[in-house]
PDB file with SEQRES, HELIX, SHEET and CRYST1 records, atoms N, CA, C and O in Angstrom:
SEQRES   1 A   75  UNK UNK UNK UNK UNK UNK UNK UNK UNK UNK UNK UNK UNK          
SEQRES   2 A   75  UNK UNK UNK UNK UNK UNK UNK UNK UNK UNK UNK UNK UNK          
SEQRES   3 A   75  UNK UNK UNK UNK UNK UNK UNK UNK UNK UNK UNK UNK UNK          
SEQRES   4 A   75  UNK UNK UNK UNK UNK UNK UNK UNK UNK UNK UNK UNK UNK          
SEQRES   5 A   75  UNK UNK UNK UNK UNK UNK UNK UNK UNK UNK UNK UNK UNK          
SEQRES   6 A   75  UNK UNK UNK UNK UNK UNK UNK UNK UNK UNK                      
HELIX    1 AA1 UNK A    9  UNK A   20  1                                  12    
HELIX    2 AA2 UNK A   22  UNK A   25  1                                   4    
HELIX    3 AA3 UNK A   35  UNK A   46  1                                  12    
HELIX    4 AA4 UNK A   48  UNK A   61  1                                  14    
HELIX    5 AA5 UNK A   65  UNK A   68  1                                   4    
HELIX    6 AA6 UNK A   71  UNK A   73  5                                   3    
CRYST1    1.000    1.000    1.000  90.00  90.00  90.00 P 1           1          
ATOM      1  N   UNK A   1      14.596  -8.388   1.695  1.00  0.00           N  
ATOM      2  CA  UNK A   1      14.467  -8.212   3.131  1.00  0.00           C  
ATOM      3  C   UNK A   1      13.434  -7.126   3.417  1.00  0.00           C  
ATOM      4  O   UNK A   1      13.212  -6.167   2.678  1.00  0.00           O  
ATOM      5  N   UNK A   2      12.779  -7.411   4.668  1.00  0.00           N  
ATOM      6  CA  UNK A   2      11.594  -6.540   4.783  1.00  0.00           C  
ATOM      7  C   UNK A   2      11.722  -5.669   5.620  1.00  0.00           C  
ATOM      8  O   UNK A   2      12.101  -6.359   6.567  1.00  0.00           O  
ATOM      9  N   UNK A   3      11.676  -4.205   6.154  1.00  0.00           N  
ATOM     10  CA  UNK A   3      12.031  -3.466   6.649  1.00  0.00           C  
ATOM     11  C   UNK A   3      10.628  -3.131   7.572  1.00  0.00           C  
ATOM     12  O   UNK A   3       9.435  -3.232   7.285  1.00  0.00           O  
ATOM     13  N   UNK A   4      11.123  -2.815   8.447  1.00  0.00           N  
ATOM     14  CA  UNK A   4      10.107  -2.907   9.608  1.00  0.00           C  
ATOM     15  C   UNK A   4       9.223  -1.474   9.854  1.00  0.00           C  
ATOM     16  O   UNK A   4       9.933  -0.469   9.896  1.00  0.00           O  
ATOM     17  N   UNK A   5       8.416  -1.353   9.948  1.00  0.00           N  
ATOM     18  CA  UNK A   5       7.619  -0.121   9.631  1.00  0.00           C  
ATOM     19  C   UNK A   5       7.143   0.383  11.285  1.00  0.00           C  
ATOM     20  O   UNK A   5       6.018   0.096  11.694  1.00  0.00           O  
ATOM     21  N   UNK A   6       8.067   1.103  12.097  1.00  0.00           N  
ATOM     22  CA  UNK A   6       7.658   1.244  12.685  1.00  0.00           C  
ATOM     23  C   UNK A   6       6.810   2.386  13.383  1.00  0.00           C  
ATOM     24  O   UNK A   6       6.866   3.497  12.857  1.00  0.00           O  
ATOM     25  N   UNK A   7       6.106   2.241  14.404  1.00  0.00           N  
ATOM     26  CA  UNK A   7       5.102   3.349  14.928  1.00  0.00           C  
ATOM     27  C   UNK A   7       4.968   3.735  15.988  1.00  0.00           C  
ATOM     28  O   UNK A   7       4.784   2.830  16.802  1.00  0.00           O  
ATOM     29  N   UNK A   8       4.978   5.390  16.655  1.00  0.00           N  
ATOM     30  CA  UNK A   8       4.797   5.711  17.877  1.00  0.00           C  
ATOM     31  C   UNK A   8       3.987   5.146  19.172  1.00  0.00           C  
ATOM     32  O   UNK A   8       2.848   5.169  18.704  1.00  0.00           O  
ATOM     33  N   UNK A   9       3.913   4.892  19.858  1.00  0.00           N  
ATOM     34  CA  UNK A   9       3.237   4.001  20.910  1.00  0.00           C  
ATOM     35  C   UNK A   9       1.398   4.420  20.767  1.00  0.00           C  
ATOM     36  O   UNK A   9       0.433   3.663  20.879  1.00  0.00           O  
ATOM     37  N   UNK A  10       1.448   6.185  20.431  1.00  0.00           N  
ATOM     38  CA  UNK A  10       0.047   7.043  20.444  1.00  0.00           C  
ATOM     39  C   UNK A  10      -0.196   6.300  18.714  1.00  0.00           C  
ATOM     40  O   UNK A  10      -0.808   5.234  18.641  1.00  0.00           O  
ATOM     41  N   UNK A  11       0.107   6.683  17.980  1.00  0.00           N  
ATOM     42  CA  UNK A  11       0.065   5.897  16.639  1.00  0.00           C  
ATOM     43  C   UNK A  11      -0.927   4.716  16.530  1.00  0.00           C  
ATOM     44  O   UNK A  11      -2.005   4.427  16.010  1.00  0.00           O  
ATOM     45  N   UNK A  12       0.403   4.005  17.603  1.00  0.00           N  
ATOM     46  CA  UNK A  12      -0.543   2.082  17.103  1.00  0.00           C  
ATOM     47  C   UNK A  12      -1.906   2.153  17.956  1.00  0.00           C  
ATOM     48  O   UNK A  12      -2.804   1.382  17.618  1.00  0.00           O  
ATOM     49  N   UNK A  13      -2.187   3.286  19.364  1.00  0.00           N  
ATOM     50  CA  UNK A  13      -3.131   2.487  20.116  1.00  0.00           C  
ATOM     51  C   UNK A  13      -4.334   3.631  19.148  1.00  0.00           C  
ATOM     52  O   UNK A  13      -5.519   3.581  19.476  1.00  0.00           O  
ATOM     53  N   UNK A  14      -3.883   4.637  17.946  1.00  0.00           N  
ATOM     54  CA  UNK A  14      -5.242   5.033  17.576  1.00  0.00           C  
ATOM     55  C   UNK A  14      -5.760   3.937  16.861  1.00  0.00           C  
ATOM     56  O   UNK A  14      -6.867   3.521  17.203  1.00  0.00           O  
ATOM     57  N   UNK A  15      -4.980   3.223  15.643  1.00  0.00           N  
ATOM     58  CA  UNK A  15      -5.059   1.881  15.013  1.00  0.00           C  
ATOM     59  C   UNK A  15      -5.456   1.057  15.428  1.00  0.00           C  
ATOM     60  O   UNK A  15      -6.270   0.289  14.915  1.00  0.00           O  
ATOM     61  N   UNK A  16      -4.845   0.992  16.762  1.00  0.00           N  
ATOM     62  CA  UNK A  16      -5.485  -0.656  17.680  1.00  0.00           C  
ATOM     63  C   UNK A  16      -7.375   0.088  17.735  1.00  0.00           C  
ATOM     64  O   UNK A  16      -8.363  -0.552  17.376  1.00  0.00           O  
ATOM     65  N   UNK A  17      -7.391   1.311  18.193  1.00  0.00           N  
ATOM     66  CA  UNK A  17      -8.795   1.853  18.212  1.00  0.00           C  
ATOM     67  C   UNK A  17      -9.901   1.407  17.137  1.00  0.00           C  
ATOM     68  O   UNK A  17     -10.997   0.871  17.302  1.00  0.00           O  
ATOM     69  N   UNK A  18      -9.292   1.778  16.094  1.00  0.00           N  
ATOM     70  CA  UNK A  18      -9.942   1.588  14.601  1.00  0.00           C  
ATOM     71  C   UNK A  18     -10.452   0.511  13.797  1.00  0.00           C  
ATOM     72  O   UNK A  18     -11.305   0.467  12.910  1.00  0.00           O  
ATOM     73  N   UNK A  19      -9.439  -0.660  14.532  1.00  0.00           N  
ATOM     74  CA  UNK A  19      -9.347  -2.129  13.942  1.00  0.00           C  
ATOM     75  C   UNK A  19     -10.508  -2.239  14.726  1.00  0.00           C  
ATOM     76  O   UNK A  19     -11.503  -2.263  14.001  1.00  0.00           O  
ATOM     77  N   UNK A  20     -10.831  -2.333  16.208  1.00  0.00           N  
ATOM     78  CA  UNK A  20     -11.484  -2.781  17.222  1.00  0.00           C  
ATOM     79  C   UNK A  20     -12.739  -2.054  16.983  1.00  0.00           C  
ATOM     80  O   UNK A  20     -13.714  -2.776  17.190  1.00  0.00           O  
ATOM     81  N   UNK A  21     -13.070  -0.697  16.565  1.00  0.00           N  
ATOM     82  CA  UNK A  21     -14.324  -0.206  15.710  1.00  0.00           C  
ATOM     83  C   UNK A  21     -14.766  -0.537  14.815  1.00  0.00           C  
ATOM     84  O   UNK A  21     -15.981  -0.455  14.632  1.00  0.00           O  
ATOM     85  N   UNK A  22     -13.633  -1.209  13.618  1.00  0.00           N  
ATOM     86  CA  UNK A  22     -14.213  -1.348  12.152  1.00  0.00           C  
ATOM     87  C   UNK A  22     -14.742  -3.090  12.825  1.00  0.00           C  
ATOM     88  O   UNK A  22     -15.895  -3.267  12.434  1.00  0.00           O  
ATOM     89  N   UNK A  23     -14.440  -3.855  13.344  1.00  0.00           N  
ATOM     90  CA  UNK A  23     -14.588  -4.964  13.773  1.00  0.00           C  
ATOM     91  C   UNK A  23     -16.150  -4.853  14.531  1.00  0.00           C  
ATOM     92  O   UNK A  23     -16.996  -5.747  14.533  1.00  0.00           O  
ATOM     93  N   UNK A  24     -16.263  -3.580  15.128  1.00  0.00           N  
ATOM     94  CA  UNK A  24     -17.612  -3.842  15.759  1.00  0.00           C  
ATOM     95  C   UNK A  24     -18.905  -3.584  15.306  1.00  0.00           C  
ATOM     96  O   UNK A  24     -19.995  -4.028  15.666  1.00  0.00           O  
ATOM     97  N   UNK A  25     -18.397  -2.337  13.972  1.00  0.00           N  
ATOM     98  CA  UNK A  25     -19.427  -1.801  13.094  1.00  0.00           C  
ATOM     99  C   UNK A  25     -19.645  -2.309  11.836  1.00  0.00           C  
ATOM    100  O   UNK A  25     -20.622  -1.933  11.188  1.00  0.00           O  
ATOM    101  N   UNK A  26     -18.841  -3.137  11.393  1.00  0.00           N  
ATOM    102  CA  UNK A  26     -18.699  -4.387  10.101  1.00  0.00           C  
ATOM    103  C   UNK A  26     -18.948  -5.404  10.123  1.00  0.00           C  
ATOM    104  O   UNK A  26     -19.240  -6.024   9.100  1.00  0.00           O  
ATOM    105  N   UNK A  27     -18.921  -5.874  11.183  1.00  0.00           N  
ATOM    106  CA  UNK A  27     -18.508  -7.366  12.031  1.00  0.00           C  
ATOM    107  C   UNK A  27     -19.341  -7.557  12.999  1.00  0.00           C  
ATOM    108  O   UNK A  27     -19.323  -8.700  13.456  1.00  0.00           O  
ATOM    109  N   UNK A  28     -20.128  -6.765  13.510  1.00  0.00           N  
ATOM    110  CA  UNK A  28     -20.506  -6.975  14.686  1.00  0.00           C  
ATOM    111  C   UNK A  28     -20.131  -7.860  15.351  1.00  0.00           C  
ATOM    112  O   UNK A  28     -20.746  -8.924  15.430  1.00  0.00           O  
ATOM    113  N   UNK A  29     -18.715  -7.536  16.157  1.00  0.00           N  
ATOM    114  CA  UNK A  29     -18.281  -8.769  16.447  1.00  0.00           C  
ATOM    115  C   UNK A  29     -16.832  -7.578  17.388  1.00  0.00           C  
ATOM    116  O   UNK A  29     -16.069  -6.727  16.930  1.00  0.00           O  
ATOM    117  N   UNK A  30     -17.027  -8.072  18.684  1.00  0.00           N  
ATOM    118  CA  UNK A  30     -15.961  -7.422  19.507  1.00  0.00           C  
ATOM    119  C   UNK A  30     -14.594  -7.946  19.854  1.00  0.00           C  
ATOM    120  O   UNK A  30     -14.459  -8.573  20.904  1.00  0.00           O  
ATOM    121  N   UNK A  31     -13.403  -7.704  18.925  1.00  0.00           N  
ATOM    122  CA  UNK A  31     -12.512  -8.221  19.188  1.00  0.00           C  
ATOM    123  C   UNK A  31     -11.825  -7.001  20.505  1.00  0.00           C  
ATOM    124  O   UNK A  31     -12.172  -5.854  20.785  1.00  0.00           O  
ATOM    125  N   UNK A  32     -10.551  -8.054  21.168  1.00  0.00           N  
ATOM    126  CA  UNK A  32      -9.748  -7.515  22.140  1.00  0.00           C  
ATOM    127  C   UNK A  32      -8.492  -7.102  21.586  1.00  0.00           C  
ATOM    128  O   UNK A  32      -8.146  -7.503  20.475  1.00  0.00           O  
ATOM    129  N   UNK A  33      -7.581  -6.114  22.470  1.00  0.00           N  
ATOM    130  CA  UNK A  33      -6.575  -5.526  22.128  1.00  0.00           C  
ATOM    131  C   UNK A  33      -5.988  -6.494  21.535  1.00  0.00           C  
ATOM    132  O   UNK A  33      -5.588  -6.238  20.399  1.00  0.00           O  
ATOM    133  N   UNK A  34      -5.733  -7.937  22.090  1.00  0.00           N  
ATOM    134  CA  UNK A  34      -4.937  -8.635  21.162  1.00  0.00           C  
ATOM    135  C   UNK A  34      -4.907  -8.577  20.176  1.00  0.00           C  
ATOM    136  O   UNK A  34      -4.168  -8.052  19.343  1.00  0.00           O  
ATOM    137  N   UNK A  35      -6.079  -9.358  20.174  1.00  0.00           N  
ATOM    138  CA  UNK A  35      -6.210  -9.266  18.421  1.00  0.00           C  
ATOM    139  C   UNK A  35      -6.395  -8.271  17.961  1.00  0.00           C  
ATOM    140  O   UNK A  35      -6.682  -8.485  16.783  1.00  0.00           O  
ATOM    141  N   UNK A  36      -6.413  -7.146  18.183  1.00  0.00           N  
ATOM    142  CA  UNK A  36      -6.207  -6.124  17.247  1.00  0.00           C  
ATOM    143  C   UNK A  36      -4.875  -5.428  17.343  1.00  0.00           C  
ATOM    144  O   UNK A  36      -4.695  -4.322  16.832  1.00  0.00           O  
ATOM    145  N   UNK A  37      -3.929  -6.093  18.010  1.00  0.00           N  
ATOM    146  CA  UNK A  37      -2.603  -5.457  17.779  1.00  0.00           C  
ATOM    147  C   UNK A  37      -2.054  -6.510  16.994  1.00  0.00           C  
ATOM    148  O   UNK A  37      -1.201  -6.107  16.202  1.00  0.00           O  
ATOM    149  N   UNK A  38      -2.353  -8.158  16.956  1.00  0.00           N  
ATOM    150  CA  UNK A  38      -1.926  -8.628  16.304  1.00  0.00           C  
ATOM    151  C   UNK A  38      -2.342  -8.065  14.493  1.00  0.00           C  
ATOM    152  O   UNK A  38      -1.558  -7.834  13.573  1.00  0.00           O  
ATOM    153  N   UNK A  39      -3.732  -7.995  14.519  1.00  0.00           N  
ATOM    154  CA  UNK A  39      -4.037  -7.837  13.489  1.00  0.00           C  
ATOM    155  C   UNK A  39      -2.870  -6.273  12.422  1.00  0.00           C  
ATOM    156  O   UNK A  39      -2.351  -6.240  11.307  1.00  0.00           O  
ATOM    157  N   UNK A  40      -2.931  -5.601  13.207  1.00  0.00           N  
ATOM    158  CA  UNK A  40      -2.256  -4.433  13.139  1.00  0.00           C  
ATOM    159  C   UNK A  40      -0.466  -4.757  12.825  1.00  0.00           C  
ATOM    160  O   UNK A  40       0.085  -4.363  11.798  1.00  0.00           O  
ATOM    161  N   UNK A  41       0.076  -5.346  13.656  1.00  0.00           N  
ATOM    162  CA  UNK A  41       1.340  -5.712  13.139  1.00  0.00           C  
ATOM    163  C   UNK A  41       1.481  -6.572  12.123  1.00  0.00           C  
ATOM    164  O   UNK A  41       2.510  -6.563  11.448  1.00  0.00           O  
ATOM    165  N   UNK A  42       0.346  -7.529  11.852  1.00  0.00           N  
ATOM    166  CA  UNK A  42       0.157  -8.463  10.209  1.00  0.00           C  
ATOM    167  C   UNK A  42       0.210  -7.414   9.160  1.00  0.00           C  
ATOM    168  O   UNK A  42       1.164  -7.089   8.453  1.00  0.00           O  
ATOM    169  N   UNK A  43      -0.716  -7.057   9.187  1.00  0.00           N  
ATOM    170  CA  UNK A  43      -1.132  -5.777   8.356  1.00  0.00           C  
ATOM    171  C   UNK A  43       0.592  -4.675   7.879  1.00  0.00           C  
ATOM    172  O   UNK A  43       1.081  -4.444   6.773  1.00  0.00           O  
ATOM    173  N   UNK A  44       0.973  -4.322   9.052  1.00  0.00           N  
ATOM    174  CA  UNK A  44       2.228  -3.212   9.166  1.00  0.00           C  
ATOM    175  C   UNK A  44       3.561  -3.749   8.394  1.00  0.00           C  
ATOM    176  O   UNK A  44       4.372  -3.140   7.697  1.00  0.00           O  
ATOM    177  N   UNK A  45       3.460  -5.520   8.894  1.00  0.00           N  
ATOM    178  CA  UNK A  45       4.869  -6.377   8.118  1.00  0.00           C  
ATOM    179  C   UNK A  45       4.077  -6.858   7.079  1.00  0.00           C  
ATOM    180  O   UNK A  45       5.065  -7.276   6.475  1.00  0.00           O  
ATOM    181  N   UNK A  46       3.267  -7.129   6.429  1.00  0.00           N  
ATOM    182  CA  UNK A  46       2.914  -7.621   5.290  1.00  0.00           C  
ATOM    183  C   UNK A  46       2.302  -6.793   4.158  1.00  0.00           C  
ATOM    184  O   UNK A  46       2.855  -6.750   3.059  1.00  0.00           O  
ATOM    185  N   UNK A  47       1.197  -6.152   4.409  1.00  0.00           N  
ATOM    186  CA  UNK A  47       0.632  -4.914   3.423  1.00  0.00           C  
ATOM    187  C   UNK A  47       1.589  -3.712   3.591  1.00  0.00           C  
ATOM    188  O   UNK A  47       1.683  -2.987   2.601  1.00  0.00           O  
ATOM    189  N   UNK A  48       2.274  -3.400   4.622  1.00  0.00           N  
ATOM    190  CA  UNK A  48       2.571  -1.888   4.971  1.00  0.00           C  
ATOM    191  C   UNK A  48       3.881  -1.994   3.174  1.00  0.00           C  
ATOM    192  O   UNK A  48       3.911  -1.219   2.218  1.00  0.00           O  
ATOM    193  N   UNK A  49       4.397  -2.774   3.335  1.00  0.00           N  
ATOM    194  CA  UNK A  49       5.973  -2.536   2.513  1.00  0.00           C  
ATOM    195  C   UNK A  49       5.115  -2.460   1.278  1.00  0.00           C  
ATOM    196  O   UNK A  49       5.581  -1.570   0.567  1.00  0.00           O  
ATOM    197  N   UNK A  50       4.162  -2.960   0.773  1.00  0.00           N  
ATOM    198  CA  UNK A  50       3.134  -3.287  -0.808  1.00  0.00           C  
ATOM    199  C   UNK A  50       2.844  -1.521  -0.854  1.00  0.00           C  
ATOM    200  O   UNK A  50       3.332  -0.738  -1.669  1.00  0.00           O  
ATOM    201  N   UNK A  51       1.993  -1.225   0.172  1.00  0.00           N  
ATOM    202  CA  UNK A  51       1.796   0.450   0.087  1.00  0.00           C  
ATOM    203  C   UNK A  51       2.663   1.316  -0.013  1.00  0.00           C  
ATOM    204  O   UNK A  51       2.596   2.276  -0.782  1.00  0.00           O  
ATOM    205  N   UNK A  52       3.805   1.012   0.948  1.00  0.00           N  
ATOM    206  CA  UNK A  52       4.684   1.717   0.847  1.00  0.00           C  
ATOM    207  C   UNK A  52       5.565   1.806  -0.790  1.00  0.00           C  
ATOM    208  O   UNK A  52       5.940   2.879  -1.262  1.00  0.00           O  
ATOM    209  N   UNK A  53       5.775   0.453  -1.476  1.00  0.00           N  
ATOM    210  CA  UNK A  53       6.626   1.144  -2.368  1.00  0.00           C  
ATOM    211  C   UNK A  53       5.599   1.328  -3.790  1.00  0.00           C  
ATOM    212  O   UNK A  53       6.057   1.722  -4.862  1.00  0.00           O  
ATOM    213  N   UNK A  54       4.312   1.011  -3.607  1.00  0.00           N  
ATOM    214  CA  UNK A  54       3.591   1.469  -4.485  1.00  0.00           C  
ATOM    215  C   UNK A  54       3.289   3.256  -4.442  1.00  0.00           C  
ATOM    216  O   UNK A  54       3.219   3.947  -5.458  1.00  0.00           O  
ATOM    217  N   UNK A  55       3.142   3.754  -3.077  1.00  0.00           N  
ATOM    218  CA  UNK A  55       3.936   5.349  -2.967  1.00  0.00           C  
ATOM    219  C   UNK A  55       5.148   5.594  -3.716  1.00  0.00           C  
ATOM    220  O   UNK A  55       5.152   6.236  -4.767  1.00  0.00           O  
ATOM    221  N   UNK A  56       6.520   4.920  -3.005  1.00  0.00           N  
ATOM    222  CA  UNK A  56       7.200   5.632  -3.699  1.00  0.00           C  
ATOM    223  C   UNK A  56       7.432   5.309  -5.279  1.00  0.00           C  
ATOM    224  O   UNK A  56       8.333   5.910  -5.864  1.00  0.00           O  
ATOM    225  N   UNK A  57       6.817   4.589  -5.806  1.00  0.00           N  
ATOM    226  CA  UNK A  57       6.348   4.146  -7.340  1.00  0.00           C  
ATOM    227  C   UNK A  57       5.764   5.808  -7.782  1.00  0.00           C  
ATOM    228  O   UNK A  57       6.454   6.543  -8.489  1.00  0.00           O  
ATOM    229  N   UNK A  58       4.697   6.137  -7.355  1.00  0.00           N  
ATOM    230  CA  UNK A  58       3.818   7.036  -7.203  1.00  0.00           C  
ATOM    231  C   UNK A  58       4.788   8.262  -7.875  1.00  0.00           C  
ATOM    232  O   UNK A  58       4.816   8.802  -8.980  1.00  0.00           O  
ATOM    233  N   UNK A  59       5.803   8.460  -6.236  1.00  0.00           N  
ATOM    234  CA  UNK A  59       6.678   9.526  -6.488  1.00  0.00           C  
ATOM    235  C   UNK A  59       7.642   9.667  -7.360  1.00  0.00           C  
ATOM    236  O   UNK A  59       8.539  10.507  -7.427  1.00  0.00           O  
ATOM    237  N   UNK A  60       7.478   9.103  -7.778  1.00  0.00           N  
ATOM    238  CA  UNK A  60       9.412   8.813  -9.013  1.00  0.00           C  
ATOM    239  C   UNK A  60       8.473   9.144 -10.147  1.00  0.00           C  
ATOM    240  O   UNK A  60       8.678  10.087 -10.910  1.00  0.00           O  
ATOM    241  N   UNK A  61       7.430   8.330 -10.231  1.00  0.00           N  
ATOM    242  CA  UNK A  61       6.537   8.801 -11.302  1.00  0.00           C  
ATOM    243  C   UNK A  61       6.185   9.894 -11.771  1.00  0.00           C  
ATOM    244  O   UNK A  61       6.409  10.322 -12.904  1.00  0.00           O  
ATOM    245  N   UNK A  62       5.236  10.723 -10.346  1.00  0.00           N  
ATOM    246  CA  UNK A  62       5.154  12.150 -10.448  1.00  0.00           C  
ATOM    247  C   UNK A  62       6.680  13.124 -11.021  1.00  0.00           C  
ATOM    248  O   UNK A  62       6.764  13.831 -12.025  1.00  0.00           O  
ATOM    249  N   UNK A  63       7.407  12.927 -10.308  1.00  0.00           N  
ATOM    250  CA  UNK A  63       8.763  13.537 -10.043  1.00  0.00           C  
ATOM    251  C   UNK A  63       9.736  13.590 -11.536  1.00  0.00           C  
ATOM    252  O   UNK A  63      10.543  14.437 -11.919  1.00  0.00           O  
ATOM    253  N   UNK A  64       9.307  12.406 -12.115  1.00  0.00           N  
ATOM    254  CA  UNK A  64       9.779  12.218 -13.232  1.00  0.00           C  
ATOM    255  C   UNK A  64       9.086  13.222 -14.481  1.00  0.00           C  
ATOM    256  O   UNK A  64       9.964  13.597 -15.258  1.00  0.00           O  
ATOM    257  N   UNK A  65       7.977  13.631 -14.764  1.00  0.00           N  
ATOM    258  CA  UNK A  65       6.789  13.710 -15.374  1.00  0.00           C  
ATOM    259  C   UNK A  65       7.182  15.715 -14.819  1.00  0.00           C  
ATOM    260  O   UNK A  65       7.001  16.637 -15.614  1.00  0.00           O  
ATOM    261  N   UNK A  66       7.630  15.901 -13.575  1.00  0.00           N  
ATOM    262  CA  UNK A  66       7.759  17.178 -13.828  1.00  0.00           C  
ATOM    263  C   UNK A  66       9.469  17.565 -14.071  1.00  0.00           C  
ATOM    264  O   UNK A  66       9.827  18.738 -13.971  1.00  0.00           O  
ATOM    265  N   UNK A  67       9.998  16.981 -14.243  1.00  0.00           N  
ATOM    266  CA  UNK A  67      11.342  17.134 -14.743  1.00  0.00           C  
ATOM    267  C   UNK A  67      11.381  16.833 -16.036  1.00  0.00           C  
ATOM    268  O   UNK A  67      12.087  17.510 -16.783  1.00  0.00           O  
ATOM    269  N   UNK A  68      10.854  16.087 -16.373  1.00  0.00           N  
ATOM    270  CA  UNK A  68      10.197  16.161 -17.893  1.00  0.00           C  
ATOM    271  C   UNK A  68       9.761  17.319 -18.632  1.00  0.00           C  
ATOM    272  O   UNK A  68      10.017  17.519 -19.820  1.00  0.00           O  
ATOM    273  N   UNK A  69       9.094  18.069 -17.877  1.00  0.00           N  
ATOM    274  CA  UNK A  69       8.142  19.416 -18.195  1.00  0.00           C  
ATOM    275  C   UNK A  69       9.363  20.861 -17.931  1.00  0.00           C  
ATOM    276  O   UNK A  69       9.177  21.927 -18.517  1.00  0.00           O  
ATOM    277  N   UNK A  70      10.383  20.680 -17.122  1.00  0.00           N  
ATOM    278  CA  UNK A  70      11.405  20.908 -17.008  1.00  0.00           C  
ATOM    279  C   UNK A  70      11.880  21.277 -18.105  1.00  0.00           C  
ATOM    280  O   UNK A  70      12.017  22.441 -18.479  1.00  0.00           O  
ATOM    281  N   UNK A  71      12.275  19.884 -18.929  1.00  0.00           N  
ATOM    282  CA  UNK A  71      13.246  19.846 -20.180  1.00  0.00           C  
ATOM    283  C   UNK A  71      12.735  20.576 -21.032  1.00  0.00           C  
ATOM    284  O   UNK A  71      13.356  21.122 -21.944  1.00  0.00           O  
ATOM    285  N   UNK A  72      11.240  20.684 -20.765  1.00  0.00           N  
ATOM    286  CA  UNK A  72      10.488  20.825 -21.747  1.00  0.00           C  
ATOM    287  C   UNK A  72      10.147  22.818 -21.952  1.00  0.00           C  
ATOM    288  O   UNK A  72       9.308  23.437 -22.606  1.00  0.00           O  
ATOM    289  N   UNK A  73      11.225  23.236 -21.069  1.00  0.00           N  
ATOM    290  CA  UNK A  73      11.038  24.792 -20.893  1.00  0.00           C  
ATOM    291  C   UNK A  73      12.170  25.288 -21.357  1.00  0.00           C  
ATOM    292  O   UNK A  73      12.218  26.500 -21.568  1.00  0.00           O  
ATOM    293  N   UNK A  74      13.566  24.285 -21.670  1.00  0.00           N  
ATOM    294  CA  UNK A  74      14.727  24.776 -22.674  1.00  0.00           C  
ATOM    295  C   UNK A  74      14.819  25.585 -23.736  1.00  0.00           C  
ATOM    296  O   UNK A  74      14.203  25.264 -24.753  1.00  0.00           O  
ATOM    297  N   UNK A  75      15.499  26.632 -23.718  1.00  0.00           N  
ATOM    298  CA  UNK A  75      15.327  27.405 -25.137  1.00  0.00           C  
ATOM    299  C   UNK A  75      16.249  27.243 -25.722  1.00  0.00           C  
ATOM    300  O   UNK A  75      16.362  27.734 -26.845  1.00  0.00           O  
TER     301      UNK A  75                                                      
END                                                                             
């Protein structure tokens, strides 16, 4: 089950900003709020959860590696 990633109202409209810039300076090509909020909530339910637990992958990793170094100060 996919957990919903959600975002402050100021949040999504800097994003909605960004999509609608990278679209005009990449793309030359002017999309509207729609589509860039749609694009933005695709993005948030589909890539967001991939980033997200490749972070907390990240952290268990790190976290692990200094508890390790931990053990590793036993006398």
């Amino acid at each position: 089950m996919k957990s919903k990633i959600e975002l402050s109202k100021e949040k999504q409209d800097v994003i909605k900003g960004l999509i609608k810039e990278f679209f005009l300076e990449e793309r030359d090509e002017e999309i509207g709020d729609l589509a860039a909020i749609l694009l933005m909530e695709f993005i948030l339910q589909e890539v967001g959860p991939v980033i997200y637990n490749q972070a907390i992958g990240d952290c268990i990793k790190s976290m692990t590696e200094k508890v390790d170094e931990l053990y590793g100060l036993e006398i």
